[in-house]
BAFI-3210 file (N, C-alpha, C; in Angstrom, 3 decimals, decimal comma, padded with zeros to 6 digits):
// residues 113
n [1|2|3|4|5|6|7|8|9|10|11|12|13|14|15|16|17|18|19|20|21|22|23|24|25|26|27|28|29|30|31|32|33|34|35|36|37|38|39|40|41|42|43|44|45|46|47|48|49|50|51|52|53|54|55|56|57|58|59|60|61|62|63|64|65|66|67|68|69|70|71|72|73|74|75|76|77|78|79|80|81|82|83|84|85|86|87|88|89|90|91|92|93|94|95|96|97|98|99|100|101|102|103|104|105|106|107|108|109|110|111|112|113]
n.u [-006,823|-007,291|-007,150|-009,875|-011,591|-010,679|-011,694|-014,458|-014,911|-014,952|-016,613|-018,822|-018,566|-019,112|-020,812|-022,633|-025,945|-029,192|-030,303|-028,671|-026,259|-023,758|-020,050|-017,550|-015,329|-012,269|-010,204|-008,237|-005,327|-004,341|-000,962|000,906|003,642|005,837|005,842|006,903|004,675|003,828|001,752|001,149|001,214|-000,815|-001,829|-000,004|-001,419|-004,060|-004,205|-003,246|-006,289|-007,855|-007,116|-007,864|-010,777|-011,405|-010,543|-012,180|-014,618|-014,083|-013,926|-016,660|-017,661|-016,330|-017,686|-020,596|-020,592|-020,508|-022,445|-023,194|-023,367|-025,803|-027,268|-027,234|-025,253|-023,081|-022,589|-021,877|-019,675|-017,731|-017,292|-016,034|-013,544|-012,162|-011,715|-010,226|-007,822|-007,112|-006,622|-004,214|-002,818|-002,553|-001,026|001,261|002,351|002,830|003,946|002,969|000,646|-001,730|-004,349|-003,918|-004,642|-007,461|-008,180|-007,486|-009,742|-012,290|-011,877|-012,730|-014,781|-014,013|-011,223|-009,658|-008,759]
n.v [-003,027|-002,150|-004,000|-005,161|-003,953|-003,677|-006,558|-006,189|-004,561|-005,867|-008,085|-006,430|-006,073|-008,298|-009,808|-007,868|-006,882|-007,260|-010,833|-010,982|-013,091|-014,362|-014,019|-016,531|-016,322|-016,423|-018,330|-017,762|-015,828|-012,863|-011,116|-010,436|-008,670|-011,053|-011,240|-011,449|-011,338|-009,293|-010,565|-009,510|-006,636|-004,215|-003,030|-005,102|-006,714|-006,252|-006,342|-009,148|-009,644|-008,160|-008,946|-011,880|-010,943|-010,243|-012,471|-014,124|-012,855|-012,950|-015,860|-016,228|-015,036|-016,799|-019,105|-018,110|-017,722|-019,819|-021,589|-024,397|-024,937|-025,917|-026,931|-029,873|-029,124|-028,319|-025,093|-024,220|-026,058|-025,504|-022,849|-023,186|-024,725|-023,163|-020,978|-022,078|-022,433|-019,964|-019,134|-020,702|-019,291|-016,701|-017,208|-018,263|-015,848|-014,094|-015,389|-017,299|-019,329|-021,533|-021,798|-019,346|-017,421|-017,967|-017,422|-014,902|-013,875|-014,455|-013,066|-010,718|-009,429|-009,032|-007,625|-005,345|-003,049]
n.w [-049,292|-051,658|-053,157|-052,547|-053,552|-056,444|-056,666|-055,801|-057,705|-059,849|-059,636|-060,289|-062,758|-064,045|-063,158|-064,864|-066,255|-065,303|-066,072|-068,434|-069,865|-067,415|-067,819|-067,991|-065,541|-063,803|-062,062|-060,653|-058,511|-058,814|-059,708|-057,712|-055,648|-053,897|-050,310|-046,802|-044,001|-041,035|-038,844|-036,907|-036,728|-037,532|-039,636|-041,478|-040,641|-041,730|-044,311|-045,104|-044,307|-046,339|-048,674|-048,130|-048,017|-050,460|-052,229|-051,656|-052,802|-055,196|-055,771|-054,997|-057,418|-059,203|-059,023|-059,644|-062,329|-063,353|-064,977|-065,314|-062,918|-061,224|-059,656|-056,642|-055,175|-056,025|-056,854|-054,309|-054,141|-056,262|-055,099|-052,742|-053,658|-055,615|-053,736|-051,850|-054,148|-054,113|-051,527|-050,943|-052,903|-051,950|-049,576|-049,995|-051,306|-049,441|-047,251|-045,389|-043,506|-045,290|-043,444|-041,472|-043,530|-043,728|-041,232|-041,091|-042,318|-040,987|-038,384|-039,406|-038,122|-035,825|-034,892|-034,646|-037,140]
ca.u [-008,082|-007,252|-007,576|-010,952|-012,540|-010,721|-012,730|-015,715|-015,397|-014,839|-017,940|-020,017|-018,497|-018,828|-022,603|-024,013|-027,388|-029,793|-030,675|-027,199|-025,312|-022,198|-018,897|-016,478|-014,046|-011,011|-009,893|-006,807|-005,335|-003,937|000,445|001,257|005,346|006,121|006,876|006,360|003,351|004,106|000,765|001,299|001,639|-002,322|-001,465|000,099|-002,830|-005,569|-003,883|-003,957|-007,553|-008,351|-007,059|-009,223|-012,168|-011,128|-010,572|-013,974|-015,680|-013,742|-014,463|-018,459|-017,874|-015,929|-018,682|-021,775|-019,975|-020,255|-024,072|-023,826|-022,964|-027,034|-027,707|-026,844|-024,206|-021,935|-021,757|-020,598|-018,110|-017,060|-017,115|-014,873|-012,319|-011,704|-011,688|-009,020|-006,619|-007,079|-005,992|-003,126|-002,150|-001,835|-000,077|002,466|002,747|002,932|004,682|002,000|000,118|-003,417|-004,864|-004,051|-005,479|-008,740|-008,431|-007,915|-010,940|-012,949|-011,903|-013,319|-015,712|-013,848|-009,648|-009,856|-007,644]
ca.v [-002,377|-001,840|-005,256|-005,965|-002,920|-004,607|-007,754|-005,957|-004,022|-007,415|-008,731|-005,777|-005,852|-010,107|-009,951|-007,206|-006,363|-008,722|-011,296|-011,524|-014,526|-014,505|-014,520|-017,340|-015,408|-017,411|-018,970|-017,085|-014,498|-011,510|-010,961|-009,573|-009,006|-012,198|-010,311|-011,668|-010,326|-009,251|-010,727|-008,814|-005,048|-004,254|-002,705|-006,115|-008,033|-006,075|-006,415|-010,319|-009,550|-007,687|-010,144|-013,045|-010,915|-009,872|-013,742|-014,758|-012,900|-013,863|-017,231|-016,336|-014,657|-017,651|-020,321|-017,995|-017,414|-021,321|-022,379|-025,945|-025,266|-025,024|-028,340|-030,957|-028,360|-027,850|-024,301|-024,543|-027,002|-024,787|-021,815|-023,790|-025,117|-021,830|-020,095|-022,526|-022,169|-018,269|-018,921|-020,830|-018,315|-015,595|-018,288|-018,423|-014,990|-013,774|-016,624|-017,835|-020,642|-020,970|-021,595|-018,032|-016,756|-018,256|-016,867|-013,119|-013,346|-015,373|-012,169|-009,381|-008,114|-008,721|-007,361|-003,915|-002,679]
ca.w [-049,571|-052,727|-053,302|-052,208|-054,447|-057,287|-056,345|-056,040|-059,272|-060,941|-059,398|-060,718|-064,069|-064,387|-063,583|-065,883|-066,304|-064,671|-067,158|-069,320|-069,439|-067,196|-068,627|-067,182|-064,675|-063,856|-060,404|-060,429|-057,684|-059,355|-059,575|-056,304|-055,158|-052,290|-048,674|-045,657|-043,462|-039,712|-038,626|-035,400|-037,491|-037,998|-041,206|-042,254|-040,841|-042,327|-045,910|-045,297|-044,271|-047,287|-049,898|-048,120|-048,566|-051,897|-052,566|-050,971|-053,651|-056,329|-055,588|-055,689|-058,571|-060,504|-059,404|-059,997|-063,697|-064,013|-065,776|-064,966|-061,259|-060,893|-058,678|-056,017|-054,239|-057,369|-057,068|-052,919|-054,264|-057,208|-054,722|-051,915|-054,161|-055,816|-052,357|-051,172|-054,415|-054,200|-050,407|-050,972|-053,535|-051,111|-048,117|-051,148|-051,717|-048,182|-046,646|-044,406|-043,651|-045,998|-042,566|-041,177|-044,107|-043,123|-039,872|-041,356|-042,579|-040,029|-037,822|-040,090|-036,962|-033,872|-034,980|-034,852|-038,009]
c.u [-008,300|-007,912|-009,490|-011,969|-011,785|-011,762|-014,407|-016,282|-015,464|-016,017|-018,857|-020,342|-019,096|-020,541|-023,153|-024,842|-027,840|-030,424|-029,666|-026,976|-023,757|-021,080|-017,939|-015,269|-012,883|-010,437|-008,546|-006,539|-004,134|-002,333|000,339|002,929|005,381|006,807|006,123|006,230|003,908|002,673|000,217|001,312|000,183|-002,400|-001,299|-001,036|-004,288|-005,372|-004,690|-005,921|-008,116|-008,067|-007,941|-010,099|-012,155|-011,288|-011,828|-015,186|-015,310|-014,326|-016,055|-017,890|-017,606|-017,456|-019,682|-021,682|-020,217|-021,700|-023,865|-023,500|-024,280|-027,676|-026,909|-025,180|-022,782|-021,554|-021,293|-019,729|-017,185|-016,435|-015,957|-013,285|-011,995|-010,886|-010,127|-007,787|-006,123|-006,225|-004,575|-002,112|-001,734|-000,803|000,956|003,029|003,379|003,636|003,958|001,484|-001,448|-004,299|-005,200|-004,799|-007,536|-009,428|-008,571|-009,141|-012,223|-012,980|-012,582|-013,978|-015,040|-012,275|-009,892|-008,273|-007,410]
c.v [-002,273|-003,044|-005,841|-004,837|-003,027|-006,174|-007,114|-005,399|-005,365|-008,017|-007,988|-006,035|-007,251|-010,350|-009,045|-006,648|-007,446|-009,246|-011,619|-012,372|-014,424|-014,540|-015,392|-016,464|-016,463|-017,502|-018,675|-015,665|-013,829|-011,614|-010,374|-009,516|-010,022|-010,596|-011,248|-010,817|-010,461|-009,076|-009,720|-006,958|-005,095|-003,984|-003,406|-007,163|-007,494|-006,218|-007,515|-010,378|-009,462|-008,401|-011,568|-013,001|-011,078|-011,737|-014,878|-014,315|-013,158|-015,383|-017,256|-016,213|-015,721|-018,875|-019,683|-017,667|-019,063|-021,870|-023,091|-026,055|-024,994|-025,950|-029,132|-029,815|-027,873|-026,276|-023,858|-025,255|-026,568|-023,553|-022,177|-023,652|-024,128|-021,121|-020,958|-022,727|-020,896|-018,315|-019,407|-020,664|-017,369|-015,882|-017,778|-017,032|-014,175|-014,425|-016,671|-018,866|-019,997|-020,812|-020,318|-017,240|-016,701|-017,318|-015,530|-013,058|-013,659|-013,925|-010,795|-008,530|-007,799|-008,129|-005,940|-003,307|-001,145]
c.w [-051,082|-053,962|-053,819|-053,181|-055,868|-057,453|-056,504|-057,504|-060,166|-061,055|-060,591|-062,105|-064,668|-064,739|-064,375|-065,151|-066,285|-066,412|-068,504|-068,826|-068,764|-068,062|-067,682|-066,286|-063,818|-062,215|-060,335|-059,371|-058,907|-058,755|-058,518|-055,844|-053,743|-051,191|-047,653|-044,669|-041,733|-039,444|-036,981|-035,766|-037,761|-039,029|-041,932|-042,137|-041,313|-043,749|-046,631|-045,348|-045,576|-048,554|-049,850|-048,584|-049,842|-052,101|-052,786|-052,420|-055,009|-056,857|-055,844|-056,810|-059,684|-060,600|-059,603|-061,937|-064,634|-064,116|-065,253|-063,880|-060,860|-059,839|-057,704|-055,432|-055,166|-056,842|-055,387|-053,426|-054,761|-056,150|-053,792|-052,771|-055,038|-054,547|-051,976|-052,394|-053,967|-052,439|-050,281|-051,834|-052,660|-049,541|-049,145|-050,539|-050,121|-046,971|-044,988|-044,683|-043,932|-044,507|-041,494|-042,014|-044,074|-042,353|-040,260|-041,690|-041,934|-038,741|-037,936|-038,734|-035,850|-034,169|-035,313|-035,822|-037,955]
res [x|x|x|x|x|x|x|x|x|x|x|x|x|x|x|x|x|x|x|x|x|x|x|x|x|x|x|x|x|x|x|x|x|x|x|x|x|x|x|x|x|x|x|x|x|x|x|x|x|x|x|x|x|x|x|x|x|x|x|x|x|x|x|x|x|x|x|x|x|x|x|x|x|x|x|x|x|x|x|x|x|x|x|x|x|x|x|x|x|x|x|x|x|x|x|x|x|x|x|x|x|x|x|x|x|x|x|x|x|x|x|x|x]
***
């Protein structure tokens, strides 16, 4: 949780006041200690959850940070390929597969945490 209201404060801070120029924000997930997640513990699977989201808006945040991502699907491409290091940063860290991490967050409505 903690996570994902880091992510959001990041957002708030990145965009400003409407009409400033972005500042570049970096396609990096944040130090975290490695453990592996008992996807089956709701506690451990809403964490994973909460770092996807957290990840998800990172990822806006780096490609809406990027000016020349303004055409022809650039900033979906920018936003993807962010999204999927940031995911197989937290596979790493968590010793999971990036593909579960997907799934935590693909679940958000229906996994009751």
């Amino acid at each position: 949780m903690m996570r994902l209201i880091s992510a959001l404060s990041l957002a708030a801070c990145v965009t400003g006041c409407a009409g400033r120029e972005l500042r570049t924000v970096r396609c990096e997930w944040p130090s975290e200690p490695a453990g592996l997640l008992d996807l089956k513990n709701p506690a451990q699977a809403r964490h994973l959850h909460d770092d996807a989201q957290a990840a998800e808006v990172l990822a806006v945040t780096y490609a809406d940070s990027k000016q020349e991502l303004d055409r022809f699907g650039q900033h979906r491409q920018s936003t993807e390929q962010c999204e999927a290091m940031l995911f197989n940063a937290i596979a790493r860290v968590h010793h999971v597969a990036p593909e579960q991490v997907r799934v935590a967050l693909r679940r958000q409505n229906d996994t009751p945490f």
